[in-house]
GUVEXVEX-565228 format. One record per residue: residue in three letters; residue number from 1; x, y, z of N, C-alpha, C in turn. Coordinates in steps of 0.05 Angstrom, whole numbers, plus 5000, padded with zeros to 4 digits. Layout:
<pts>
  code  pos  n.c1  n.c2  n.c3  ca.c1  ca.c2  ca.c3  c.c1  c.c2  c.c3
   ALA  NUM     X     Y     Z      X      Y      Z     X     Y     Z
...
</pts>
This chain:
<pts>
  code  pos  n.c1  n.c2  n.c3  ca.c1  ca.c2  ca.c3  c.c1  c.c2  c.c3
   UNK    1  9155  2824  6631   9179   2810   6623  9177  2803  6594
   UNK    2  9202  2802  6583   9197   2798   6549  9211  2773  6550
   UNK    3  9200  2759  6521   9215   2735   6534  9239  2730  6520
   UNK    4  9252  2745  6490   9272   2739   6488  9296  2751  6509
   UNK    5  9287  2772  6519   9301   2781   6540  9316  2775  6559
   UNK    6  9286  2751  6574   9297   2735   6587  9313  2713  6590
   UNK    7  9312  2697  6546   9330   2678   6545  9351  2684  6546
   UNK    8  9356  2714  6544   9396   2723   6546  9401  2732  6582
   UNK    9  9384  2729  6589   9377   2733   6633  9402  2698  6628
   UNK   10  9380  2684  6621   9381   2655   6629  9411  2646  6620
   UNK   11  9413  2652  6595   9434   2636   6589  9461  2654  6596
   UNK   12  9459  2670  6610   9486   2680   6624  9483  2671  6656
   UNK   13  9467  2660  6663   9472   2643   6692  9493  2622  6684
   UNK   14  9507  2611  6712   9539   2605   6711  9523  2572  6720
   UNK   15  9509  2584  6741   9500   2552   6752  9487  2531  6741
   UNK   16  9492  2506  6732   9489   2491   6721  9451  2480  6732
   UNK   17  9455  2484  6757   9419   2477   6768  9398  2490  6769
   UNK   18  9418  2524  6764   9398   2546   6765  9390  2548  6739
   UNK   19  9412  2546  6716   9401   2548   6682  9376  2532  6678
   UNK   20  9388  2505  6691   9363   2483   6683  9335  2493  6688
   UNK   21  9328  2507  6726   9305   2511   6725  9296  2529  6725
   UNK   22  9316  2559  6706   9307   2587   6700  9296  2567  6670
   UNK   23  9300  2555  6655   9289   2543   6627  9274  2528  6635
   UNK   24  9267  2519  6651   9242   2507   6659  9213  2515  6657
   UNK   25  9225  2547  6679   9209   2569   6690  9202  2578  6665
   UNK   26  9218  2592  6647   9213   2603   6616  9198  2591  6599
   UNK   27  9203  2567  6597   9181   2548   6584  9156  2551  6588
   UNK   28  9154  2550  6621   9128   2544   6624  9110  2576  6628
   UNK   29  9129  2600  6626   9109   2626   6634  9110  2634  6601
   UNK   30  9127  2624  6580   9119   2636   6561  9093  2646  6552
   UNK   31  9081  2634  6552   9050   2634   6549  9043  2666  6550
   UNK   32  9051  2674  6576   9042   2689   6597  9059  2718  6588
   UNK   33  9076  2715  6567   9106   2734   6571  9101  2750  6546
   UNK   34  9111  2776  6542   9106   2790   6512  9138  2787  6499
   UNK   35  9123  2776  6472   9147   2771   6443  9156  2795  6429
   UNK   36  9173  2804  6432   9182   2823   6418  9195  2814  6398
   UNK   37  9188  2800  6372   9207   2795   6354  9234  2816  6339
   UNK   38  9226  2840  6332   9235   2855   6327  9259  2874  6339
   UNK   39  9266  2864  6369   9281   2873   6391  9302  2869  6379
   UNK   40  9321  2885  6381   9352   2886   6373  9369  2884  6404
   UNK   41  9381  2862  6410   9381   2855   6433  9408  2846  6443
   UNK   42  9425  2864  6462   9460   2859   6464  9461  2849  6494
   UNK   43  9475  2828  6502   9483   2825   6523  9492  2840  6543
   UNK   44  9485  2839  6568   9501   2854   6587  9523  2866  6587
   UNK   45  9543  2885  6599   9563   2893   6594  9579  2883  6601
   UNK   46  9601  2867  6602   9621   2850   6612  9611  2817  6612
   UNK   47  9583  2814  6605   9581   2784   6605  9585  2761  6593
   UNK   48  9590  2744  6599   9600   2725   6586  9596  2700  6574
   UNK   49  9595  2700  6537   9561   2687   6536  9581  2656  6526
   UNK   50  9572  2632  6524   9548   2632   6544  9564  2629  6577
   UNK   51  9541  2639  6603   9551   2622   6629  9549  2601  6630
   UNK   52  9575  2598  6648   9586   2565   6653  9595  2571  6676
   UNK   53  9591  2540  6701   9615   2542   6718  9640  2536  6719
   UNK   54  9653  2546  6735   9680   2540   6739  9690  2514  6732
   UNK   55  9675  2493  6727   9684   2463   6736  9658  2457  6718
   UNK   56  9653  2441  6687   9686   2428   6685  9707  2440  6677
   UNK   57  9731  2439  6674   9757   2454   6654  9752  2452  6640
   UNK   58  9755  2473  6616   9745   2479   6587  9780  2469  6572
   UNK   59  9777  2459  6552   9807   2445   6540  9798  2442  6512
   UNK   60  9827  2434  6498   9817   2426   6468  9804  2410  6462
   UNK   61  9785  2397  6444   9776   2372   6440  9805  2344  6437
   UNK   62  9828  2360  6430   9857   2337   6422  9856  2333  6454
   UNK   63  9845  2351  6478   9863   2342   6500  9847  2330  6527
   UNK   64  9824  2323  6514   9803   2305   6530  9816  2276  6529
   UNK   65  9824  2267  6546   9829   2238   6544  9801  2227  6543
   UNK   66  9805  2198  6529   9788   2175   6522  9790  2156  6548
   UNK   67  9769  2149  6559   9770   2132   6569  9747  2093  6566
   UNK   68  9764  2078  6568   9745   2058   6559  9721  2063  6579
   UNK   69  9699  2056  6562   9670   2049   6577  9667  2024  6598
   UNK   70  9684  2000  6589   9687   1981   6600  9693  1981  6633
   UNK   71  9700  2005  6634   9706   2018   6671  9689  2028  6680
   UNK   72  9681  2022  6703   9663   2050   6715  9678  2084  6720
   UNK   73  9696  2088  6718   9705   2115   6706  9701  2115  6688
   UNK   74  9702  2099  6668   9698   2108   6634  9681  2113  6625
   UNK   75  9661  2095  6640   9620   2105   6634  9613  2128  6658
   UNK   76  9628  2135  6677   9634   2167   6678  9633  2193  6661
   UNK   77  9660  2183  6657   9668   2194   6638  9645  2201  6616
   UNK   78  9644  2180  6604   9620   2181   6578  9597  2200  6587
   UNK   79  9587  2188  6604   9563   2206   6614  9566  2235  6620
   UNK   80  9587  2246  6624   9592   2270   6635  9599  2280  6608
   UNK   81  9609  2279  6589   9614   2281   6565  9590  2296  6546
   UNK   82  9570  2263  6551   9548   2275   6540  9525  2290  6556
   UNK   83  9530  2292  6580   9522   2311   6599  9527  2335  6583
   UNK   84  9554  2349  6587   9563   2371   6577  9562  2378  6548
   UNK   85  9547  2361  6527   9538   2378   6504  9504  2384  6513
   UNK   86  9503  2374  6520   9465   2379   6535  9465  2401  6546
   UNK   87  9481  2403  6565   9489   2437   6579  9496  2453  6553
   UNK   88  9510  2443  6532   9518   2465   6517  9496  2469  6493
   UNK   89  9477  2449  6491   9456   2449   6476  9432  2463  6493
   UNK   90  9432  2468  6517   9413   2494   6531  9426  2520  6519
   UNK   91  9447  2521  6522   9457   2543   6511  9456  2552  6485
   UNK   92  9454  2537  6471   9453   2538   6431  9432  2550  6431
   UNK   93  9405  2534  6445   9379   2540   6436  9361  2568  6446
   UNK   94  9381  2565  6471   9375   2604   6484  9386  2623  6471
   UNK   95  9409  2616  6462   9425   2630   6435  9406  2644  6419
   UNK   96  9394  2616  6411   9381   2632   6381  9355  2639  6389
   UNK   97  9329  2639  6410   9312   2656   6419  9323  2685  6417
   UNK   98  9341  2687  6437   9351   2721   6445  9363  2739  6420
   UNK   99  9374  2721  6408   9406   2731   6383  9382  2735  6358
   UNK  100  9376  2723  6347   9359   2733   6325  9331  2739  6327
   UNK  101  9330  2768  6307   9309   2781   6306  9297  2772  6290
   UNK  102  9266  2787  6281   9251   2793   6256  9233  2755  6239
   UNK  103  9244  2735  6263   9227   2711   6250  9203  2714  6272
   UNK  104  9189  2690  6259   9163   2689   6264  9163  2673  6298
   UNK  105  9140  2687  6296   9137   2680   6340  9149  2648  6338
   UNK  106  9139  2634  6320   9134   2601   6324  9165  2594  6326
   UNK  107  9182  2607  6312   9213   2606   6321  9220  2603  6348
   UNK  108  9213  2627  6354   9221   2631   6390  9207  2607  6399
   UNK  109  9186  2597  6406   9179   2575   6413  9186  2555  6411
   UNK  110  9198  2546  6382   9212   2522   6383  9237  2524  6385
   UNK  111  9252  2536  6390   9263   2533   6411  9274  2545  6427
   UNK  112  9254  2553  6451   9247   2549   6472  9234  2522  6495
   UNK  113  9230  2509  6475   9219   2480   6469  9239  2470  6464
   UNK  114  9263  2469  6457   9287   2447   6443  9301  2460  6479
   UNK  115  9305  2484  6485   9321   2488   6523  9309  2475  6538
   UNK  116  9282  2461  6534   9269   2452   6562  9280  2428  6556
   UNK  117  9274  2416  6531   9283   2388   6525  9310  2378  6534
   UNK  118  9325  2405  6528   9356   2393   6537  9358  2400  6561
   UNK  119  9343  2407  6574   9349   2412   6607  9339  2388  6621
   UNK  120  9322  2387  6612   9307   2350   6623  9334  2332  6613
   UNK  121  9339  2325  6592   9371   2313   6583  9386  2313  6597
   UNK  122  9394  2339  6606   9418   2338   6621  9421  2336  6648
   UNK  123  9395  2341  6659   9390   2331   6689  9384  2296  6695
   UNK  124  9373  2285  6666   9377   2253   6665  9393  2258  6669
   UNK  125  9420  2261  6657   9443   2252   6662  9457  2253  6681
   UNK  126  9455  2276  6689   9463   2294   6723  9460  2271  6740
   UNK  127  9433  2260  6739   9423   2237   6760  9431  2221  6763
   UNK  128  9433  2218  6733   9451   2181   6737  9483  2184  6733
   UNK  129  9493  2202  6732   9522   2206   6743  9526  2204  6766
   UNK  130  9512  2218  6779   9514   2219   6816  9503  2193  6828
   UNK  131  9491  2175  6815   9478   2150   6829  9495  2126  6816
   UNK  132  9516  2123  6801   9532   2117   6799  9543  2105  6812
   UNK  133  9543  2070  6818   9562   2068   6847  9593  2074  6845
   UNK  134  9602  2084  6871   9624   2103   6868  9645  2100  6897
   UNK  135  9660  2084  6904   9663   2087   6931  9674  2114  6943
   UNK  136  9685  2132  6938   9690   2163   6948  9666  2176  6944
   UNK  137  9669  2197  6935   9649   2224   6933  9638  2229  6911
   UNK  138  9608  2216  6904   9602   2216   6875  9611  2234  6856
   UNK  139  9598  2225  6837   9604   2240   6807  9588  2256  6806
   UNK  140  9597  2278  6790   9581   2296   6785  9595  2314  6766
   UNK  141  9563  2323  6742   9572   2342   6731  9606  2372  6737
   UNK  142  9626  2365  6726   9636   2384   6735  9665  2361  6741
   UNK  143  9663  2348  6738   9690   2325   6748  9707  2311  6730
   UNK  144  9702  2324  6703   9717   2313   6683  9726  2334  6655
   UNK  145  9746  2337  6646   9747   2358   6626  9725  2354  6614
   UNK  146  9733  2383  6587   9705   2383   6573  9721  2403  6550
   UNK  147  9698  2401  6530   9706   2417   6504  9686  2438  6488
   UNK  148  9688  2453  6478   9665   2471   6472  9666  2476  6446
   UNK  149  9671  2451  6431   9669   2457   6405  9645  2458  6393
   UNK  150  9618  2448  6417   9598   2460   6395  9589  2489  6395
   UNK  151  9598  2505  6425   9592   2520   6427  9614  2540  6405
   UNK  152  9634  2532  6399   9652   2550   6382  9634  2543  6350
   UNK  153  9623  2529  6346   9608   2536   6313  9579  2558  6329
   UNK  154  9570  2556  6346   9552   2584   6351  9564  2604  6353
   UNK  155  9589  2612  6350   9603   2641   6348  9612  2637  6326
   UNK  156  9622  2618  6312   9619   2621   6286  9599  2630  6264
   UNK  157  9568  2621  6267   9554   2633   6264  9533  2650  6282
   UNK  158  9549  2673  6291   9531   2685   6312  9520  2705  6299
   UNK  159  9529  2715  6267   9521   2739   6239  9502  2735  6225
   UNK  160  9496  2696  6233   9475   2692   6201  9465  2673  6218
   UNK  161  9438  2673  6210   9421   2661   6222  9413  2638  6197
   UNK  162  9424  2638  6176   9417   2611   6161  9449  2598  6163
   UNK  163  9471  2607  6166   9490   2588   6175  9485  2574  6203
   UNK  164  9477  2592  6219   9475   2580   6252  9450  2560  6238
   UNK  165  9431  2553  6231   9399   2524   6231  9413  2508  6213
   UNK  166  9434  2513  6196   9449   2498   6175  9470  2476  6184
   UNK  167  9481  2495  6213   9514   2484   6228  9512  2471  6243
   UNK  168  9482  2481  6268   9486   2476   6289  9474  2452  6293
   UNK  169  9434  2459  6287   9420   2431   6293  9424  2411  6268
   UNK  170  9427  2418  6248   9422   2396   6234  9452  2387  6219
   UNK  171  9476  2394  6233   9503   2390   6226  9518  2373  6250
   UNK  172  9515  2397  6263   9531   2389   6299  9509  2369  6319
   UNK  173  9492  2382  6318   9471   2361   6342  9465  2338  6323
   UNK  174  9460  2341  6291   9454   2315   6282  9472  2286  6281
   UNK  175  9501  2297  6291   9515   2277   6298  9510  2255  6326
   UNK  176  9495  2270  6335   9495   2253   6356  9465  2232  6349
   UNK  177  9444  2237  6323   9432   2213   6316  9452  2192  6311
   UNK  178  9476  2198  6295   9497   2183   6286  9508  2157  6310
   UNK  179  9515  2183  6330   9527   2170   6342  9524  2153  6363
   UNK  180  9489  2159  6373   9470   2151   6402  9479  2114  6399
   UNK  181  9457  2102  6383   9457   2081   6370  9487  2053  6373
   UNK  182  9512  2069  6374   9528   2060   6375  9545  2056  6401
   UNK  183  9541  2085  6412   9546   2084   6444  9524  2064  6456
   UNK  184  9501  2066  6452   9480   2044   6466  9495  2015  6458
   UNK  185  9497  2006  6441   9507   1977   6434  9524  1981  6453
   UNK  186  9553  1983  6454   9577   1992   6469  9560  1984  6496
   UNK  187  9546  1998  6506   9537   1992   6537  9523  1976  6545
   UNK  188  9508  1965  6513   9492   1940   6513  9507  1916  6532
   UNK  189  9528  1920  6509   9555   1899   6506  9561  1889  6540
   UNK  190  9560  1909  6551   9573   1915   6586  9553  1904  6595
   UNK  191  9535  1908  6597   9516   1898   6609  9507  1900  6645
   UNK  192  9525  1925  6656   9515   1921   6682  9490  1947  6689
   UNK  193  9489  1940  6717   9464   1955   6715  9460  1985  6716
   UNK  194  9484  1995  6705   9493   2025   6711  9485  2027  6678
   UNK  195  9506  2005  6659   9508   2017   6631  9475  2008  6615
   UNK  196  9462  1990  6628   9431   1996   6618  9418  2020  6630
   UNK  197  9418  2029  6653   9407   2058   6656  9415  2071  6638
   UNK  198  9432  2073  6636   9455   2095   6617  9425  2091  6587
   UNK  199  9428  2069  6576   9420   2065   6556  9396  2068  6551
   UNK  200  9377  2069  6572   9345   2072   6580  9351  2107  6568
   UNK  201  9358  2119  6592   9368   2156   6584  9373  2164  6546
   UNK  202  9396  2157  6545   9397   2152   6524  9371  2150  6499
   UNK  203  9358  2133  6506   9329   2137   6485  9318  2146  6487
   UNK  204  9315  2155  6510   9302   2184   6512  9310  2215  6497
   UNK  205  9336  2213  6498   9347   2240   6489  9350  2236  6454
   UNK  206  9354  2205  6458   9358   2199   6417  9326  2209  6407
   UNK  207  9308  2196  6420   9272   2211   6416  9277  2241  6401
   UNK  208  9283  2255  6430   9275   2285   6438  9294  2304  6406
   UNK  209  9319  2286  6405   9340   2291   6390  9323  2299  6356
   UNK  210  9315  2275  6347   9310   2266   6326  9286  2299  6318
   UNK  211  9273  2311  6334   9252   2325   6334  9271  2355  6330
   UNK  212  9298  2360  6352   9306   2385   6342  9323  2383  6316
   UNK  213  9324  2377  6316   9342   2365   6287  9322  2370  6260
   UNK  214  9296  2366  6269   9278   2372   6254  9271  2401  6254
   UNK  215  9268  2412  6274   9266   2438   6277  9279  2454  6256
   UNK  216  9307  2445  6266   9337   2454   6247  9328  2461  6224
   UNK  217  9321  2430  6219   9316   2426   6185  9291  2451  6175
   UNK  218  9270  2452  6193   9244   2462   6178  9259  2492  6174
   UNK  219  9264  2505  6191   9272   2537   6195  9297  2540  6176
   UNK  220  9319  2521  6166   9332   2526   6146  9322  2525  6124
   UNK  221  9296  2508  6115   9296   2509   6089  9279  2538  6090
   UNK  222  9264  2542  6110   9236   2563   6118  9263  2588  6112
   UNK  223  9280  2596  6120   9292   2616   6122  9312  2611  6079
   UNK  224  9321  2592  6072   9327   2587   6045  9305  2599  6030
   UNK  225  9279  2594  6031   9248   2597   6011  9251  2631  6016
   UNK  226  9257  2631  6041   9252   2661   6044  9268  2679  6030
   UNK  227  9287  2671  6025   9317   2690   6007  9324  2677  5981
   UNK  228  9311  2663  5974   9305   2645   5950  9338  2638  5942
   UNK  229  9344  2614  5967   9361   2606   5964  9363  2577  5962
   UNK  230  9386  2554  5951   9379   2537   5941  9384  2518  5970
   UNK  231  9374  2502  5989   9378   2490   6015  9402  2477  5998
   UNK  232  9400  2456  5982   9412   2437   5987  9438  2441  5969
   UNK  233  9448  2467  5953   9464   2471   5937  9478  2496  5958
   UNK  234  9465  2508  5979   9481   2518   5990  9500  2503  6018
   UNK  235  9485  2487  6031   9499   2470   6040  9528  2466  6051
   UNK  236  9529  2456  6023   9562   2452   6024  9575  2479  6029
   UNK  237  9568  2490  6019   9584   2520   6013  9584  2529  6048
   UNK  238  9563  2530  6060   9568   2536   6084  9581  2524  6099
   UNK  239  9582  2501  6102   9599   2485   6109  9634  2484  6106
   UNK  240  9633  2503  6081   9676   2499   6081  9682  2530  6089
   UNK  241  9649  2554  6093   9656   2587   6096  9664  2573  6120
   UNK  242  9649  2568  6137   9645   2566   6167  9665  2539  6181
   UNK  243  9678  2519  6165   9692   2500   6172  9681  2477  6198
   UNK  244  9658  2477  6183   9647   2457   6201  9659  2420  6201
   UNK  245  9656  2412  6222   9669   2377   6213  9656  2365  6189
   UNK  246  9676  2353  6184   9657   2335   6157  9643  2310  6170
   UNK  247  9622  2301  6164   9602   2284   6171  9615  2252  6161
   UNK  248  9622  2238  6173   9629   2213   6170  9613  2189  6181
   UNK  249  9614  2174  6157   9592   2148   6171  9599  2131  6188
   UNK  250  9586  2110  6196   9554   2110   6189  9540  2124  6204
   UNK  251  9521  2128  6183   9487   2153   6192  9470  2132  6205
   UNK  252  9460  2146  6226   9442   2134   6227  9406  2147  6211
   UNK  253  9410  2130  6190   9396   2141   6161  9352  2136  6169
   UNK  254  9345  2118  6192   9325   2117   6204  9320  2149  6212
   UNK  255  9333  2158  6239   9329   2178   6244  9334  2208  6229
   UNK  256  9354  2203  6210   9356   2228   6197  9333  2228  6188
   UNK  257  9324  2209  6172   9293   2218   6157  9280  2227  6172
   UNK  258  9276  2214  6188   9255   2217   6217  9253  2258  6215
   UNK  259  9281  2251  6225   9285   2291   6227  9280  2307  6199
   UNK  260  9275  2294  6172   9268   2313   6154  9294  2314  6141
   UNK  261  9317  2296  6134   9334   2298   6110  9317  2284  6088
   UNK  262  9319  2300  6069   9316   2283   6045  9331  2269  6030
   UNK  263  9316  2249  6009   9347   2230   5996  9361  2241  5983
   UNK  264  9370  2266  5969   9380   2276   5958  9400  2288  5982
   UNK  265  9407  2302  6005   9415   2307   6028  9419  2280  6042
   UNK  266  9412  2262  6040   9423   2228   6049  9446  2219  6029
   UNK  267  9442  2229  6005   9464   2217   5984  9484  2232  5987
   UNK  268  9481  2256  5992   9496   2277   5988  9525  2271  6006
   UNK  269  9510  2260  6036   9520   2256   6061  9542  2231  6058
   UNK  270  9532  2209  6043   9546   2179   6032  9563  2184  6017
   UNK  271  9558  2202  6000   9584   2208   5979  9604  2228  5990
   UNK  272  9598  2247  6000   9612   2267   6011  9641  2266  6025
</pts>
């Protein structure tokens, strides 16, 4: 078995329990599996990347209703929310194992390493959705719209592999250093014993977060050095080809460092 091969097996499974523990499985036989870096490698014929199930409904981001946290539907809601970029962040990271050729093995590994991480993520969350007290038929992944706007900047850059480490981890997923921090207060605030689990989970994935984000960061500048391009003068520029969101504060400026922005990419972000 090869293993980028298998990350494009994996990430066209539909089932949300089966993805989790085919990336489990992959993780842990890599070891064991032959790297073909150089593989020029197309999806199945009719398949549909990435798989998803039926449920949740896929909609615009305008047409997700908000719901307060202050409800136990709303910290539902929330949870299932960020459930479903975790599911879509297994998918980013199998993305870019399978989809790009010609980098170095330690690529594929990291991430392959960022799918296990978000599969552990999203099965926290899985868990504590469904344990939820609920008087009908628990919650569960699959019970609330959803939106795929991160997955629409990976087909945006599905051509270039220094737009996709530029857009995805250290643009799109680095919002959610931004944003962890503030949802936790919010549930602080609540204080029951649903919205402190919530918030325990949570530091866990802000941890795991802070590290791919770093990833992001090393393999963009690693892939910039390599085409002797300027990281932090191209940037922007990628950012208005590709129409990525604009980054609005507040940062959480602890963990960006953490992940490897520098102050010059911190200022950049304040003024911007």
């Amino acid at each position: 078995m090869e293993l980028r091969q298998r990350a494009l097996e994996v990430l066209c499974l539909t089932d949300p329990a089966q993805k989790v523990a085919a990336t489990v499985a992959l993780h842990e036989q890599a070891p064991a599996l032959v790297l073909d870096v150089q593989a020029q490698l197309q999806p199945p014929a009719g398949a549909s990347l990435p798989g998803h199930p039926e449920r949740p409904p896929l909609v615009k981001h305008t047409e997700v209703v908000k719901r307060s946290p202050s409800t136990l539907e709303g910290r539902a809601a929330l949870l299932h929310s960020i459930a479903h970029i975790e599911f879509n962040a297994i998918n980013l990271a199998l993305d870019a194992v399978w989809r790009f050729a010609g980098m170095p093995p330690a690529f594929y590994t990291d991430w392959l390493r960022v799918a296990r991480e978000e599969a552990y993520h999203f099965g926290l969350l899985r868990q504590q959705l469904q344990h939820m007290p609920h008087t009908g038929q628990p919650w569960d992944y699959g019970d609330f719209p959803a939106h795929q706007g991160l997955w629409s900047m990976c087909e945006r850059t599905a051509d270039d592999i220094v737009a996709r480490m530029a857009l995805v981890p250290r643009t799109m997923e680095a919002r959610g250093l931004d944003a962890t921090p503030l949802i936790q207060a919010k549930l602080r605030r609540i204080g029951t014993p649903d919205a402190l689990e919530a918030v325990a989970v949570l530091d866990i994935i802000l941890r795991d977060e802070v590290g791919h984000v770093a990833i992001g960061n090393h393999w963009y500048r690693w892939l910039c050095e390599r085409q002797g391009l300027d990281p932090v003068a191209l940037y922007p520029e990628l950012t208005r080809r590709h129409e990525a969101p604009r980054m609005r504060p507040p940062f959480n400026d602890e963990a960006r460092r953490a992940a490897g922005f520098t102050e010059i990419e911190m200022e950049w972000l304040q003024n911007g």
